[in-house]
C-alpha positions in Angstrom: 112.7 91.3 92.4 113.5 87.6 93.1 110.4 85.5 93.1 110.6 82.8 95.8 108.2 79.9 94.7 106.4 79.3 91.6 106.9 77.0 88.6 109.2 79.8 87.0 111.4 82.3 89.5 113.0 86.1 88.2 116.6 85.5 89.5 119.6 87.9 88.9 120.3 85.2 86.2 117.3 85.9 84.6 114.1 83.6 84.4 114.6 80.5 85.8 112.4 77.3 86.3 113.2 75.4 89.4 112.1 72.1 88.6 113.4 71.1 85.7 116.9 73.3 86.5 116.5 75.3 83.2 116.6 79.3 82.9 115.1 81.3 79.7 117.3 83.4 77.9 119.7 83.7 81.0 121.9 87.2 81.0 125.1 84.9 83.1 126.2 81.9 82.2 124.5 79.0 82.9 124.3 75.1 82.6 121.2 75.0 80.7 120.0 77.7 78.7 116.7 77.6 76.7 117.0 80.7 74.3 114.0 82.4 72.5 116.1 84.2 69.7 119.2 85.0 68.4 119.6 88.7 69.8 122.7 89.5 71.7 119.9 90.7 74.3 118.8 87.4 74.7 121.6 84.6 73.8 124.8 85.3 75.3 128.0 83.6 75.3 129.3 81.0 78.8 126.6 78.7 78.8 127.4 74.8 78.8 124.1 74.0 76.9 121.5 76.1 74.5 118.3 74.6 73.2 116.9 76.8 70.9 115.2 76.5 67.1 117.3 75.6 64.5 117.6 79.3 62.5 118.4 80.5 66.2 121.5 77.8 66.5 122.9 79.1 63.0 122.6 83.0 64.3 124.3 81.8 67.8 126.7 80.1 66.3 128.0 82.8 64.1 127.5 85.3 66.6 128.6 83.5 70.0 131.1 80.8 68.3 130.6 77.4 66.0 131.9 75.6 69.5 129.3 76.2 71.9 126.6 72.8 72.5 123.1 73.3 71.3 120.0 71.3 70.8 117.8 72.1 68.1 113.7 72.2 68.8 111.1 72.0 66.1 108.0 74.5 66.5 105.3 72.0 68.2 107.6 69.7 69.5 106.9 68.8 73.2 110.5 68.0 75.2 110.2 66.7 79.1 112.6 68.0 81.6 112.4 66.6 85.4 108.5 66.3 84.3 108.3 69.4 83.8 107.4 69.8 79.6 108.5 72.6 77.5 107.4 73.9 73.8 108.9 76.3 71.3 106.3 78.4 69.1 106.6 80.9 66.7 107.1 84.5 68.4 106.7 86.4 64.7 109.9 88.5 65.7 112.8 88.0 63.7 113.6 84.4 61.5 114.0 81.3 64.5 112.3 83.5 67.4 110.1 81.5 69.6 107.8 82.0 73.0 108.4 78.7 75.1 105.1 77.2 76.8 106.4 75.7 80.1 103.3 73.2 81.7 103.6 71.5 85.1 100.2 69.5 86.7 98.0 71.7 84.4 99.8 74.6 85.2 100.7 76.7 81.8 103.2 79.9 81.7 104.1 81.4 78.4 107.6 83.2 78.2 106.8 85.3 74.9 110.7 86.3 74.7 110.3 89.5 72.0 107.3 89.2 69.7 104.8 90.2 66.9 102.2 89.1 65.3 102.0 90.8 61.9 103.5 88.6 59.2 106.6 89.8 57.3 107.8 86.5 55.1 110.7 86.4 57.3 109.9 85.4 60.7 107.1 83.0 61.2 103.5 83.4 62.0 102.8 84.3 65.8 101.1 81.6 67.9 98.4 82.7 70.5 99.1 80.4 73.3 96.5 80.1 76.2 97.9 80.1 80.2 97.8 80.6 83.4 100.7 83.2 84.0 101.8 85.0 80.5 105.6 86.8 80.7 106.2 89.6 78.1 107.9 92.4 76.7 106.5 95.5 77.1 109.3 97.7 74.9 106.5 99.5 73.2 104.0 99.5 76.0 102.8 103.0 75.5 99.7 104.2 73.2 102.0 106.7 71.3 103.1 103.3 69.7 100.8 102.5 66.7 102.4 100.9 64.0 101.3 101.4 59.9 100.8 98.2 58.2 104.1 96.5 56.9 103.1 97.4 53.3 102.4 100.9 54.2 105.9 101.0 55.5 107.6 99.7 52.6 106.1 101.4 50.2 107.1 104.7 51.8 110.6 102.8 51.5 110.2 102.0 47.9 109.1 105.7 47.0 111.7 107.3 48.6 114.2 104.6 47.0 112.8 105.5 43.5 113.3 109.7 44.4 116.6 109.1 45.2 117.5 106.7 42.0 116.0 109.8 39.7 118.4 111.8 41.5 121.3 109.4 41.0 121.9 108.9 44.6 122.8 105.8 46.4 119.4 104.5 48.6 121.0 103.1 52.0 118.9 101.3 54.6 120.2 101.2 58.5 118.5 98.6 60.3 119.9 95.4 62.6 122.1 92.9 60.4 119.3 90.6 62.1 115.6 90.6 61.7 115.1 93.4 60.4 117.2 93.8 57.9 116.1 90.6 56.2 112.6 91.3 56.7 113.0 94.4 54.7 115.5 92.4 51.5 112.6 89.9 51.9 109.9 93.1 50.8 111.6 94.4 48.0 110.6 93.7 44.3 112.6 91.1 43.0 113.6 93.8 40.0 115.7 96.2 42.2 118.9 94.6 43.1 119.7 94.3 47.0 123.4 95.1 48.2 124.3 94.0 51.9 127.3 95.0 54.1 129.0 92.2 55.8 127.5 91.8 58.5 124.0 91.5 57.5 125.5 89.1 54.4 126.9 87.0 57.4 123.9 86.6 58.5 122.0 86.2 55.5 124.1 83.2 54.9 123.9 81.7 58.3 120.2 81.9 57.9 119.7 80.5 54.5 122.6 77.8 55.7 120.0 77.3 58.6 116.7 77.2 56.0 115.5 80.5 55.3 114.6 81.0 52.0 115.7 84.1 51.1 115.8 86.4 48.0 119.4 87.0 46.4 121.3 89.8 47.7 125.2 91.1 46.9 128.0 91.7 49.4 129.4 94.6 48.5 133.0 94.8 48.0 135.8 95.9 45.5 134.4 94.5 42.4 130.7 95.8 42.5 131.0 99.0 41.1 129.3 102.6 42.6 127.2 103.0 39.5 126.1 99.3 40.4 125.3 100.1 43.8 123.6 103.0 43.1 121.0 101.1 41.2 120.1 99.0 43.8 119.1 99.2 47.8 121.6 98.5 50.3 121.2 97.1 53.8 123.8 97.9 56.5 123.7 98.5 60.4 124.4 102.1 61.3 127.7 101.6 62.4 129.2 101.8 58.6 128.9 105.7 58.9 132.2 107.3 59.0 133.7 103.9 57.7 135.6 103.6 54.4 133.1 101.6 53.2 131.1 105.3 52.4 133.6 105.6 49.6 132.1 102.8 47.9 129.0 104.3 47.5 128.0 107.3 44.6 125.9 109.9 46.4 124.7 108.1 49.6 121.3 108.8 51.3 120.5 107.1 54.6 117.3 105.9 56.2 117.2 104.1 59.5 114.1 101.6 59.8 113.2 101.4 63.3 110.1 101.4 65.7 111.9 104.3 67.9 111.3 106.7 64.4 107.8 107.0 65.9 109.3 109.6 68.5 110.5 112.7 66.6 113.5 113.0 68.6 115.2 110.0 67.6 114.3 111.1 63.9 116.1 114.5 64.7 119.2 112.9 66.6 119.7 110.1 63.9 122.0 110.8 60.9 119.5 109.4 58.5 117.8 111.6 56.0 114.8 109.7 56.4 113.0 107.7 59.4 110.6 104.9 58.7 108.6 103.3 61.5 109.4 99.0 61.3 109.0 97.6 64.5 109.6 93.9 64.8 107.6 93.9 68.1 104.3 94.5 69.3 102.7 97.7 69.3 100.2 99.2 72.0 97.3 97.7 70.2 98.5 94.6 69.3 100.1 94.0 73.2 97.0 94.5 74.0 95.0 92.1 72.3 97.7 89.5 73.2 97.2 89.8 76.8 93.5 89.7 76.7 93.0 86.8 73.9 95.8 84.5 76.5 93.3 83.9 78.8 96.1 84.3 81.9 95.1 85.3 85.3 98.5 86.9 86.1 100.9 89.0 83.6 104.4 89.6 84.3 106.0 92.7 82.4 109.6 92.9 81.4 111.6 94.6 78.9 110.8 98.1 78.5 107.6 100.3 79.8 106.8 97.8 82.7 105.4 100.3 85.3 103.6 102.3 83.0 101.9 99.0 81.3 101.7 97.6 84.8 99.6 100.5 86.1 97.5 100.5 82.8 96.6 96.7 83.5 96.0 97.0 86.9 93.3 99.7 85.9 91.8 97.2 83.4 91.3 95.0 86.7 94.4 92.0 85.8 96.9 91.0 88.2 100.4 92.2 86.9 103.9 92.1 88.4 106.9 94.1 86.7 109.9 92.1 86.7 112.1 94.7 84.9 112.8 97.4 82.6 115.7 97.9 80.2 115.0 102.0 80.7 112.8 104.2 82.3 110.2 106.8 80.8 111.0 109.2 83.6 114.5 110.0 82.3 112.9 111.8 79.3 115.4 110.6 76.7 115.0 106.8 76.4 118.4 105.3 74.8 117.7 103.5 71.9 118.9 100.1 72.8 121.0 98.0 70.0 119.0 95.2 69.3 115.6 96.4 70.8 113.5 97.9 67.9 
């Protein structure tokens, strides 16, 4: 769906605000590009300009290239473009995400980008931002989706950590090299040692380069011994299965952190030993509460369960438009999506 007037337009680009010739986390390059987080999902490489928070510009420049042009926003700050003004607020999702408030003449739209707003040390505090037209994610848009409170969560992660240690075996952790995996390091006691792949160490450093204060964590490599290793939690993506960097490890157990565990399937098709439901966006309840706390008149739906939400809305008596879905519930087996959890 293209919309043809309004102060922001759904183009095959992506959202797009004709006025002030910006888009929002465009999907095709693009002159100006104002990006709500570092996701590969949501920042991608071709554009000639990216304003975006300043733990966002050290993720998209490690990721996307040290070269590309960026502006950096402060939370609050108000920036005019072709009198159109634009603000960056915390979005709670992952460390540097933002919603951007977009006001023309008294008009107010809200572009959440992903979001969630239970704390996690990590990310920010979500904002509640009141408008006229609110645009958001909807990848958990289903009552199934309930999360456990973040400590509940962890300390199932913790126990099962300590089970394994008494059985001297080597306590992996799969989640995304960013957001979640530093929201978990950020959780555990300062007593067990953490031990990071690569990749989430990259990041790690990009992020504590860009101002994250973040606990102390260990690359692993050829000098940190198994029996080291084994002592401690490590945090990896999934893709390190089958890799050599197995046979570093002294007995390892995997458990893959993710808001899809909630469905048993994914628990059974995973190669984890054990599931933990950690979602870095909003649940059914929380979604919820956001959209009727905003105050807005009209809801646009995107990224994940839009018809289904959109139906549910409609029954609760709110004017809602679904802009797009990144799958569809009808297909029975909904992909789980790299950077969506």
């Amino acid at each position: 769906m293209v919309n043809e007037s309004g102060l922001i337009q759904n183009t095959p680009k992506g959202l797009y605000c004709p006025l002030a010739e910006v888009y929002i986390d465009p999907q095709k390059p693009v002159a100006k590009a104002l990006i709500t987080h570092g996701h590969s999902d949501h920042a991608v490489l071709g554009h000639r300009y990216y304003l975006c928070t300043k733990l966002t510009e050290a993720v998209i420049k490690l990721r996307l290239g040290s070269f590309i042009q960026t502006q950096v926003v402060e939370f609050g700050e108000k920036i005019t473009i072709n009198n159109v003004q634009f603000s960056f607020h915390p979005a709670g999702h992952i460390p540097g995400s933002a919603q951007i408030r977009i006001e023309h003449k008294g008009e107010v739209w809200v572009i959440t980008g992903d979001y969630k707003t239970e704390p996690d040390k990590v990310s920010g505090n979500y904002e509640l931002l009141k408008c006229n037209t609110f645009i958001t994610e909807t990848t958990f848009a289903l009552p199934i989706y309930q999360w456990q409170p973040q400590a509940h969560t962890m300390t199932e992660i913790l126990n099962w950590y300590t089970y394994n240690l008494s059985f001297g075996k080597s306590t992996i952790i799969l989640a995304y090299a960013l957001g979640k995996s530093q929201r978990i390091i950020q959780n555990i006691p300062d007593e067990i040692p953490v031990y990071t792949h690569t990749t989430v160490e990259d990041t790690n450093k990009a992020l504590r380069e860009g101002g994250l204060k973040l606990r102390k964590t260990i690359q692993i490599n050829s000098r940190v011994s198994k029996k080291d290793i084994q002592r401690g939690i490590t945090l990896a993506p999934s893709s390190i299965i089958n890799t050599p960097l197995i046979k570093a490890l002294e007995s390892p157990v995997f458990g893959y952190a993710s808001g899809w565990m909630a469905l048993n399937r994914f628990r059974k098709q995973q190669i984890a030993t054990a599931g933990f439901v950690l979602s870095d966006h909003v649940d059914w309840n929380e979604l919820n509460q956001v959209v009727g706390d905003c105050g807005a008149e009209n809801v646009w739906l995107m990224h994940g369960y839009t018809k289904e939400f959109k139906q549910h809305l409609m029954s609760k008596g709110k004017n809602a438009i679904d802009i797009g879905s990144h799958f569809q519930l009808k297909t029975g087996e909904v992909q789980l999506p790299e950077e969506e959890d």
